[in-house]
SEFI-869340 format. One record per residue (C-alpha): residue in three letters; chain; z, y, x. Coordinates in Angstrom, 2 decimals, decimal comma. Layout:
REM residues N
<res = ALA; chain = A; zz = Z; yy = Y; xx = X>;
...
REM end
This chain:
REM residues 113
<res = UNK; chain = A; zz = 34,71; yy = 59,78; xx = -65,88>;
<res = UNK; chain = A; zz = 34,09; yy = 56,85; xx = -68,00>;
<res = UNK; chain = A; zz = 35,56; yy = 53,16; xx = -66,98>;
<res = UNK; chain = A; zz = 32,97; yy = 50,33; xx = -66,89>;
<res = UNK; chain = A; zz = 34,41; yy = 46,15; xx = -66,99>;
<res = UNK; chain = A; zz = 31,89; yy = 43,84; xx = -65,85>;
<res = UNK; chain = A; zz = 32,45; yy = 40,06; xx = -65,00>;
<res = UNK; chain = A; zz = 31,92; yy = 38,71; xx = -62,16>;
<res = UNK; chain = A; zz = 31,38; yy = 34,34; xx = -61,03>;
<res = UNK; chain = A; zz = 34,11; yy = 33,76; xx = -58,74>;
<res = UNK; chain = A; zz = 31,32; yy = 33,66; xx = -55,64>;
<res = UNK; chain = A; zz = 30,27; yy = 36,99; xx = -56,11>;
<res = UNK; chain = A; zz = 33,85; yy = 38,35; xx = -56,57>;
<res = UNK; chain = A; zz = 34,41; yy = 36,62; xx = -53,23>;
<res = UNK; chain = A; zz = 31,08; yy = 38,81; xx = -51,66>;
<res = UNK; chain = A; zz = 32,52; yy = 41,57; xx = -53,22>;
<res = UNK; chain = A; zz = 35,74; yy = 41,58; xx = -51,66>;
<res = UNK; chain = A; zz = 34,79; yy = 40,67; xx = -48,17>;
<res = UNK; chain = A; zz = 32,13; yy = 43,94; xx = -48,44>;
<res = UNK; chain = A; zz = 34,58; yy = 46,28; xx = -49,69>;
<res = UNK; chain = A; zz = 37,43; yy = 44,94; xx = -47,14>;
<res = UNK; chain = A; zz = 34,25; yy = 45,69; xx = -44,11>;
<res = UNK; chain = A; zz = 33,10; yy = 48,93; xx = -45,44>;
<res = UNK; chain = A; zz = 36,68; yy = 49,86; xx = -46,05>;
<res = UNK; chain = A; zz = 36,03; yy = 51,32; xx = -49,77>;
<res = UNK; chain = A; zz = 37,58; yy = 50,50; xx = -52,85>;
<res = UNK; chain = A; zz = 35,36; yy = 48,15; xx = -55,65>;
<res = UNK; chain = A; zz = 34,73; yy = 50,76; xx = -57,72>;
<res = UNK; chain = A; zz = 33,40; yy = 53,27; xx = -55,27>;
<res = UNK; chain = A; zz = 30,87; yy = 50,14; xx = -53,92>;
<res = UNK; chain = A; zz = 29,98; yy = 49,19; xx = -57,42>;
<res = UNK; chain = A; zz = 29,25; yy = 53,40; xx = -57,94>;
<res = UNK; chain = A; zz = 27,74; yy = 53,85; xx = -55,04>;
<res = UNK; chain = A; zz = 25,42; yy = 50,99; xx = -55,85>;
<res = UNK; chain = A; zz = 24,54; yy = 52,25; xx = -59,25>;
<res = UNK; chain = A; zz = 23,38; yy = 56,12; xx = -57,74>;
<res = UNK; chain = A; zz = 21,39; yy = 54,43; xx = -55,30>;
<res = UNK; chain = A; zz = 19,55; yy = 51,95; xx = -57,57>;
<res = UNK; chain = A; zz = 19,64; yy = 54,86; xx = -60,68>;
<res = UNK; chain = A; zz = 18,29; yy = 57,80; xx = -58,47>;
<res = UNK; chain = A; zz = 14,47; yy = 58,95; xx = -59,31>;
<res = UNK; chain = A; zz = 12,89; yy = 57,34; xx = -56,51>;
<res = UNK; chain = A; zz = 10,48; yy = 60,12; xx = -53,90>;
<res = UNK; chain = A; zz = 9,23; yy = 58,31; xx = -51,89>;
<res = UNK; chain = A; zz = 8,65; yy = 60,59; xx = -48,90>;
<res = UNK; chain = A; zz = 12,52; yy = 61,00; xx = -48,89>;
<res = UNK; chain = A; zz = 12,22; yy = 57,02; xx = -48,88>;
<res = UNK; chain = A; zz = 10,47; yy = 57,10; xx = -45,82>;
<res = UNK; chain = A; zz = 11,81; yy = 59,41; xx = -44,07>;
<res = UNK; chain = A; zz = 15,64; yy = 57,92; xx = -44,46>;
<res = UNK; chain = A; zz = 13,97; yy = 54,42; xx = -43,39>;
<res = UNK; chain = A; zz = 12,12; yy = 56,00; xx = -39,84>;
<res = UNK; chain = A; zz = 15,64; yy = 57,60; xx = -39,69>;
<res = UNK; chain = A; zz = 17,08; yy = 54,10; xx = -40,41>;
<res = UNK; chain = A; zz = 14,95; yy = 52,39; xx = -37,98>;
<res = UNK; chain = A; zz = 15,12; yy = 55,07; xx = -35,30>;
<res = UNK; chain = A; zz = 11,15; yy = 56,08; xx = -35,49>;
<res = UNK; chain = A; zz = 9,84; yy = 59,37; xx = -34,63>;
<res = UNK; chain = A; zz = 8,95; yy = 61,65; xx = -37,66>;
<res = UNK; chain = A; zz = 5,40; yy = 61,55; xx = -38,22>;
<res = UNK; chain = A; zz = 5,36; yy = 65,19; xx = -39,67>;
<res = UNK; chain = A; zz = 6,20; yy = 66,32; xx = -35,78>;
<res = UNK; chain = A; zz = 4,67; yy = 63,85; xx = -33,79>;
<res = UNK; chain = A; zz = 1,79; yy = 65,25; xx = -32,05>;
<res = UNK; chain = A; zz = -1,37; yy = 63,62; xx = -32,78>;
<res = UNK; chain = A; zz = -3,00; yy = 62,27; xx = -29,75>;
<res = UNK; chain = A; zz = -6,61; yy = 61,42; xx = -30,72>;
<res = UNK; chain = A; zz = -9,04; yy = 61,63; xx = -33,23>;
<res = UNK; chain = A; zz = -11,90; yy = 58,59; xx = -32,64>;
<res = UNK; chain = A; zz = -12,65; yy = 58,73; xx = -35,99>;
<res = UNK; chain = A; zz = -14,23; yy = 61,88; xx = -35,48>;
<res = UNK; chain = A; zz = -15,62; yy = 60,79; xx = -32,08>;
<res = UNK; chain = A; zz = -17,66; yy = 57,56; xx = -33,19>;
<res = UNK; chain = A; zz = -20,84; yy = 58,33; xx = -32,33>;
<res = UNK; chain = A; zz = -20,16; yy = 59,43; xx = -28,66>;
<res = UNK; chain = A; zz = -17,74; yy = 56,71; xx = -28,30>;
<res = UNK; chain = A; zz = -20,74; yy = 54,24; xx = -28,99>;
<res = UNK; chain = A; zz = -23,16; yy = 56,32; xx = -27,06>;
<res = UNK; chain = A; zz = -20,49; yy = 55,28; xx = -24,15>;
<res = UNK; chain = A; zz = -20,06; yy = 52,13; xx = -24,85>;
<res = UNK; chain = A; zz = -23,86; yy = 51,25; xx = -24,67>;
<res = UNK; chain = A; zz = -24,33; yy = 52,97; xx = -21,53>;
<res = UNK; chain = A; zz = -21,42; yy = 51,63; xx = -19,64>;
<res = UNK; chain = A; zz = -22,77; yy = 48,00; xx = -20,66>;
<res = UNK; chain = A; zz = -26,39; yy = 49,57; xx = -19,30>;
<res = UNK; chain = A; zz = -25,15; yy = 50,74; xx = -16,33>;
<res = UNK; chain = A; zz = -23,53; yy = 47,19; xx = -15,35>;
<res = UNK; chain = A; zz = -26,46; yy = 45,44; xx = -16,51>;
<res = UNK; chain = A; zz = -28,34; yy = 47,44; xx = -14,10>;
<res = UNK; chain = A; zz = -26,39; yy = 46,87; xx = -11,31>;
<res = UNK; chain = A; zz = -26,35; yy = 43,54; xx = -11,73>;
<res = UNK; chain = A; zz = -29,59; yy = 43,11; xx = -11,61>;
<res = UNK; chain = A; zz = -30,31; yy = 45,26; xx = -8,81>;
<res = UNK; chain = A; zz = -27,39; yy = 43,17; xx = -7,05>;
<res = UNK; chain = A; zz = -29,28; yy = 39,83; xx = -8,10>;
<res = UNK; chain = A; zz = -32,78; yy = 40,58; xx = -7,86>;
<res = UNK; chain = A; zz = -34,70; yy = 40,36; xx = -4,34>;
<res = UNK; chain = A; zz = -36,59; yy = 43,10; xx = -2,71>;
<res = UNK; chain = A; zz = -39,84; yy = 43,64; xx = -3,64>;
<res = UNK; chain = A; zz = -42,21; yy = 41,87; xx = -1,27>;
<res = UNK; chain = A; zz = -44,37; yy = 44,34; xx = 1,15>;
<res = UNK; chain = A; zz = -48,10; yy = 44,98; xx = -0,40>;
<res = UNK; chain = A; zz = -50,37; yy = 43,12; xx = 1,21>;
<res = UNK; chain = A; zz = -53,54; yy = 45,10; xx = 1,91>;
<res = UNK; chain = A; zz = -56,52; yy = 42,66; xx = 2,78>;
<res = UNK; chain = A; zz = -58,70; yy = 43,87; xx = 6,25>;
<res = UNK; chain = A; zz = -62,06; yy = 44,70; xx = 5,30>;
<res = UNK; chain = A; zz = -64,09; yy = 42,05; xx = 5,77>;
<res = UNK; chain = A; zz = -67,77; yy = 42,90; xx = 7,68>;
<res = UNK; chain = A; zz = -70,38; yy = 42,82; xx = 5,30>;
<res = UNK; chain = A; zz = -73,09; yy = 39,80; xx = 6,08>;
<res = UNK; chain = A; zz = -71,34; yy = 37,84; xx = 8,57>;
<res = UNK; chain = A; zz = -71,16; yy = 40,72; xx = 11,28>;
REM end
């Protein structure tokens, strides 16, 4: 293993020591550590997957998928329109008055009889 000397402004020497000190590691494993991690060929599906790890989310290759609209479009408008038929209907049934009884005239006598 090969030795590396880098300096360092007296405020970052400061951050350094305060990490190390939390994470309990010496400077040299933090500064190698650092280096694999920002020197490693980046894949980013391993990316991913250590960030939904990270952050706790499910893993989308398991997840089951619940729907599929995109396939569904067409009926889904076919729905929509007559849903908004349907209430327009019954609105207007709800709104509009009975229709009046047909008036059918009497026959009237021919010539005044």
């Amino acid at each position: 293993m090969s030795a590396l000397s880098i300096r360092l402004s007296p405020e970052i020497e400061k951050r350094l020591e305060l990490e190390v000190g939390r994470l309990k590691v010496t400077k040299s494993k933090f500064v190698q550590d650092l280096l694999e991690c920002a020197l490693a060929p980046k894949d980013s599906v391993a990316l991913l997957m250590q960030a939904r790890a990270q952050y706790g989310l499910d893993d989308l290759a398991q997840a089951a998928v619940t729907t599929n609209k995109a396939a569904q479009v067409k009926a889904l408008a076919r729905e929509a329109v007559r849903q908004k038929h349907a209430a327009e209907k019954a609105l207007y049934d709800h709104a509009a008055p009975s229709a009046p009884e047909p008036m059918v005239a009497e026959p009237s006598a021919k010539y005044g009889k």
